[in-house]
C-alpha positions as CSV (number, residue, x, y, z in Angstrom):
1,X,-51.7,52.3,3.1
2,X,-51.7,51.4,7.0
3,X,-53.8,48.0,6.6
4,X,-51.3,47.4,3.5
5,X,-48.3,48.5,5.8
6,X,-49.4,45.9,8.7
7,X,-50.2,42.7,7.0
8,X,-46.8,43.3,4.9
9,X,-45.2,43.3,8.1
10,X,-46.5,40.6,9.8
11,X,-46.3,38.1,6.4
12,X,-42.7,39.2,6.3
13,X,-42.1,38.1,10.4
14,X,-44.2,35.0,10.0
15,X,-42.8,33.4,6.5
16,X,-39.6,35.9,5.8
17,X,-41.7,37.1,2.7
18,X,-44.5,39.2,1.9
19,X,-46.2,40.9,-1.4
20,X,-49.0,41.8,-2.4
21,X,-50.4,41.6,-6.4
22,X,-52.8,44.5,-6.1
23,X,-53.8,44.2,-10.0
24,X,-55.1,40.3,-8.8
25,X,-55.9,41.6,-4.8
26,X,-53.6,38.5,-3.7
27,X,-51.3,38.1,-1.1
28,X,-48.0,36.1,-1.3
29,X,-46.5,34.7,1.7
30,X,-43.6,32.4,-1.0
31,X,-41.0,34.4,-3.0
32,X,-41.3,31.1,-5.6
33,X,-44.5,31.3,-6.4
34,X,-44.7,35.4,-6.2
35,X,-42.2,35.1,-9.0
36,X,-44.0,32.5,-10.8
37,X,-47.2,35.4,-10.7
38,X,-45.3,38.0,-12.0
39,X,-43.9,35.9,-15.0
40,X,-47.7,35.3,-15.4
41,X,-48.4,38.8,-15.8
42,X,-45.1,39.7,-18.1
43,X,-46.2,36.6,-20.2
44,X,-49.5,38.3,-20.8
45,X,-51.5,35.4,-18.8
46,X,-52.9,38.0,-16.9
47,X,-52.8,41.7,-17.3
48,X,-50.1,44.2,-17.1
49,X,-50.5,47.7,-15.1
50,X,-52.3,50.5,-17.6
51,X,-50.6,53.2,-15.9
52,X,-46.8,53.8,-14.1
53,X,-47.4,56.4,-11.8
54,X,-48.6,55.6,-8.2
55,X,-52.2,57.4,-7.9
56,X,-53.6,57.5,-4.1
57,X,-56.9,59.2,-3.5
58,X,-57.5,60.0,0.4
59,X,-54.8,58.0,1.8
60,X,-55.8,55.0,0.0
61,X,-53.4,53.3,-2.6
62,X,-55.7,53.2,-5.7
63,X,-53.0,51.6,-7.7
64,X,-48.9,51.8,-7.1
65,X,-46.2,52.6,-9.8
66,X,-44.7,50.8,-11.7
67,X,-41.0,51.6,-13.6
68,X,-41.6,51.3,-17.1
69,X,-37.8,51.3,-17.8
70,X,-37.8,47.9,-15.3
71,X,-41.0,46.7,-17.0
72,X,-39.4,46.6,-20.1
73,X,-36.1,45.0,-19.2
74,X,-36.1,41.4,-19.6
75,X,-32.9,41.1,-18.5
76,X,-34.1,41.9,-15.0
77,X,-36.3,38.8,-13.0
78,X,-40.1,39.1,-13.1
79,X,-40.2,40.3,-9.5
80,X,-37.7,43.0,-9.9
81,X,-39.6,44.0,-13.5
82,X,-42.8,44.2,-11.6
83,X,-41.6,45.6,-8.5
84,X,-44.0,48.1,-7.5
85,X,-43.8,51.4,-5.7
86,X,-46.8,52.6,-2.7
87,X,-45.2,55.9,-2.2
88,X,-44.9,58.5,-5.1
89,X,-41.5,59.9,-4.1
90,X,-39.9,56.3,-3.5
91,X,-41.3,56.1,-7.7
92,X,-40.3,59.6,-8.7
93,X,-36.9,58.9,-6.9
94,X,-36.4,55.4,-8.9
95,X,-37.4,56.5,-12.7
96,X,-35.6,59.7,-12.3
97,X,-32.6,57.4,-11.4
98,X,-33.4,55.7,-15.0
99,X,-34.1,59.1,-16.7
100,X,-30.5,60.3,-15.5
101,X,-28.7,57.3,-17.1
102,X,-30.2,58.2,-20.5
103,X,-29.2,61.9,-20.2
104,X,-25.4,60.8,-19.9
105,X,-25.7,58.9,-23.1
């Protein structure tokens, strides 16, 4: 999570953007073509997450969450669809957000 942390940091001072695909392990230092990788992934070119909820395991980010509500939305951009979440309240906090709308329905 620190190493993750750092070189997010640094990509964002140095080229204003930073993210990190961890289902490919790629770094993206370009908002155009991090957008272009998630369409690739929504387009089922490459694979989609197999789970939602973020799962550490001694510190270490073993795979983030993902919102399955935002997934699902295609009226939402492929970044903001595949947006994922490192820490597991920032993820509780954000589909409990979703889960709320649906219980005033």
């Amino acid at each position: 999570r620190h190493i993750y942390g750092c070189i997010k940091k640094k990509l964002q001072a140095t080229y204003f953007f930073g993210e990190f695909c961890f289902m490919c392990n790629s770094w993206f230092s370009d908002s155009s073509q991090w957008m272009s990788h998630c369409r690739s992934h929504l387009d089922g070119k490459l694979q989609l997450p197999t789970q939602c909820n973020p799962f550490s395991y001694d510190k270490c980010i073993a795979s983030p969450g993902y919102c399955p509500f935002c997934l699902g939305d295609e009226r939402k951009d492929a970044a903001s669809r595949m947006r994922h979440f490192v820490e597991a309240r920032d993820w509780h906090a954000h589909v409990s957000a979703h889960i709320k709308v649906l219980h005033r329905q």
